[in-house]
Steps between C-alpha positions, in 0.01 A plus 500: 500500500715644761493871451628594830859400337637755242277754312545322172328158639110727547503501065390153393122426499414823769183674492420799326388647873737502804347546876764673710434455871745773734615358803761500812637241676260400763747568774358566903511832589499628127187299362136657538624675830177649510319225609715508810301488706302261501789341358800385584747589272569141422125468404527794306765381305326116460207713392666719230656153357156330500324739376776561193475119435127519462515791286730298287289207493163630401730714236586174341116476387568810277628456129839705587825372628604582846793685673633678767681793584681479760677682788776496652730384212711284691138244546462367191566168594286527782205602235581195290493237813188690545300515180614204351664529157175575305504881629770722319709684754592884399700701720342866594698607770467861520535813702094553527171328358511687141872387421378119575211528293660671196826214545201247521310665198825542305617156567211325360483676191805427423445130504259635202130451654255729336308579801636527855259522865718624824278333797483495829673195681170497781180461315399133498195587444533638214371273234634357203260630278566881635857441268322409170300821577835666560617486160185490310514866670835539266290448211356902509756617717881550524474458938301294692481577848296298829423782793536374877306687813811672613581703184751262335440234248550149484545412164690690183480375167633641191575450107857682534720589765316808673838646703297835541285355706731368796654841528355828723287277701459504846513139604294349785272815540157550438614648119663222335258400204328875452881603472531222275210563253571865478940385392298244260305832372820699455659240338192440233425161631160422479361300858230224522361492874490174666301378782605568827665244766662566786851301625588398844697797709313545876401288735138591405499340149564155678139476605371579168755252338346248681192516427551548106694203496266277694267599206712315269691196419869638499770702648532186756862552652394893597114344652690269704727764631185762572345208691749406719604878567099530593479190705787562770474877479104525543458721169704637218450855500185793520435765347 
């Protein structure tokens, strides 16, 4: 089914759950510039793409369908030569993180899913099962929400759109998802807790990347990458 083509095309045989994975074009000198150094930002940007094609893949294990939202609006057909046509594309360009997610949100309740998860394009290592416990959370709760080390979250899932919760927030600080659980208490929305994991930002979360995914058999295209970063450049990254 080739969803990325006109909204009406997602309706016949979908899933009652939708995964929604937020993402930029993976651009040098825009993509994961923070892991500049020890990148270059060529191998920042072949990073953020293999590590949003991984996240895709082990994604596919989980009973949902799959899209993206994507930034800037003009690369949708970028997107599609990248995902392949059994990703839907959704376009959540926006002037800061809380109008893409609520365009993302909005979007894919609108194709009529009952249940909707906003996630991270940069946790491989996330896996599949962690999305079946994602909305069995929805079951006694209205928001489900995954907390990362640096404040934010990676994952949002909800039973209806939740636009309360993408406004007053102060992205990419340290108060992203306490902000967000006390809008999702002003708004009456109950919150189920998920377990924590952490996405891919500084040069220091390459090292422990690496050895998660060594651990396990996936996530190949961003192993290869960490390797051959590690091999020429005599380590990844320290604490």
């Amino acid at each position: 089914m080739a969803r990325h083509l006109t909204s009406a095309s997602a309706g016949r045989g979908m899933r009652r759950d939708a995964l929604v994975f937020m993402a930029k074009w993976p651009q040098p000198g825009r993509a994961k510039t923070r892991l500049c150094p020890p990148l270059s930002p060529q191998q920042a940007a072949d990073m953020a793409r293999a590590l949003l094609l991984d996240t895709l893949a082990e994604a596919a294990r989980a009973e949902a369908d799959r899209w993206l939202a994507y930034a800037p609006a003009g690369a949708r057909g970028q997107f599609f030569a990248l995902v392949g046509p059994e990703v839907g594309l959704l376009e959540a360009d926006a002037a800061d993180l809380g109008g893409a997610l609520w365009r993302a949100q909005s979007a894919a309740f609108a194709h009529g899913y009952g249940r909707v998860a906003l996630v991270a394009s940069d946790i491989p290592h996330l896996e599949a099962r962690r999305y079946a416990e994602t909305f069995a959370a929805l079951d006694r709760a209205d928001v489900a929400v995954g907390p990362s080390g640096d404040g934010g979250y990676y994952l949002l899932a909800a039973r209806r759109p939740t636009p309360a919760l993408f406004e007053g927030i102060d992205w990419s600080t340290e108060a992203v998802y306490r902000q967000t659980r006390e809008r999702a208490a002003g708004a009456g929305l109950t919150v189920a807790a998920l377990g924590p994991c952490d996405d891919v930002d500084t040069a220091a979360d390459l090292a422990w990347l690496r050895g998660v995914l060594r651990e396990r058999p996936a996530a190949g295209r961003t192993l290869a990458l960490l390797d051959r970063y590690e091999s020429f450049q005599g380590g990844l990254a320290a604490d």
